[in-house]
N, C-alpha and C positions, 0 to 999 in steps of 0.2 A: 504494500500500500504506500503510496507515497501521498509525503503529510504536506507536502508545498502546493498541493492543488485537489482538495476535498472536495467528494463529486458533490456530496446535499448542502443543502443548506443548514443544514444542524450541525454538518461538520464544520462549516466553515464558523457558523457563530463560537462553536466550543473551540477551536483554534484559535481566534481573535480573542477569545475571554481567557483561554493558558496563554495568551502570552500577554496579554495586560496584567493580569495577576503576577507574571512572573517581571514582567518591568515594574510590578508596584514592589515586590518582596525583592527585589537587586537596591533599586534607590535608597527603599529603607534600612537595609542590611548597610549601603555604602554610608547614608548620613547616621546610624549609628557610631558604626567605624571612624568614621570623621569625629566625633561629638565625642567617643571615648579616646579616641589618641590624643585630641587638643590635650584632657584632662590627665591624662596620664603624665605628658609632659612637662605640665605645669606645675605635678605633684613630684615627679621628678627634681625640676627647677626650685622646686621650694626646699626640697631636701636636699640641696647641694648635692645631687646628682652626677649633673651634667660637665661639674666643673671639674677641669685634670687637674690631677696633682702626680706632683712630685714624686716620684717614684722611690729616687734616693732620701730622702727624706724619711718615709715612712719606711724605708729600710732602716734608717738607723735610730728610728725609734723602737723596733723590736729590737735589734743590739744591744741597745742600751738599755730597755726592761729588764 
């Protein structure tokens, strides 16, 4: 059966409504995705995360413990 040209008309409406459905469940899934990485980031950012440090540094601060 090939699904790019559905002989009824029933098929064709249940074909246009799977894939509106599936264009509404992509968008949402993407502006989730978007809305939880912003905050990730930021929670990130708040907890000095993001910032390098010094490598040698915190090496010789286990030495010296």
């Amino acid at each position: 059966m090939d699904y790019n040209s559905p002989t009824t008309e029933r098929q064709q409406k249940a074909v246009k409504q799977a894939r509106n459905i599936f264009l509404v469940l992509l968008a949402t899934g993407l502006s989730i995705g978007v809305i939880v990485s912003i905050g990730v980031i930021k929670l990130m950012n708040y907890f000095g995360l993001t910032e390098k440090t010094n490598q040698m540094e915190i090496i010789r601060e286990k030495i010296d413990q």
